[in-house]
N, C-alpha and C positions, 0 to 999 in steps of 0.2 A: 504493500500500500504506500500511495505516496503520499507526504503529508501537505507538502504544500499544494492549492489547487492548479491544474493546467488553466492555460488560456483558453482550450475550448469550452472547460464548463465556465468558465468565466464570459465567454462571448454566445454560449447559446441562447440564453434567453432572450440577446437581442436579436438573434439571428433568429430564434420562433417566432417572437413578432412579427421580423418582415416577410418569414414563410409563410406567417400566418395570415396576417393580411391580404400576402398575396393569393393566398389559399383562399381563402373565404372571399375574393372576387371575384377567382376563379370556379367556384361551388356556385356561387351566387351564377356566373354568368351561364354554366353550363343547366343550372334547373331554369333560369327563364328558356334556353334553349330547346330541353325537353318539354316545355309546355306549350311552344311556341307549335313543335314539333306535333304533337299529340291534338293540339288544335287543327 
């Protein structure tokens, strides 16, 4: 175990943000798609 923390768990959270974000307007854009579709 190491004790002091890496730099990736130090930068994930902000990197889940912008995945996240990015993510959830990509969700968002893909179900107006399928309903667009389904219409």
């Amino acid at each position: 175990m190491i004790d002091r923390p890496c730099p990736v768990t130090i930068a994930t959270p902000m990197i889940r943000a912008l995945f996240g974000r990015l993510n959830f307007h990509k969700l968002a854009s893909l179900v107006v798609y399928q309903i667009s579709i389904d219409r």
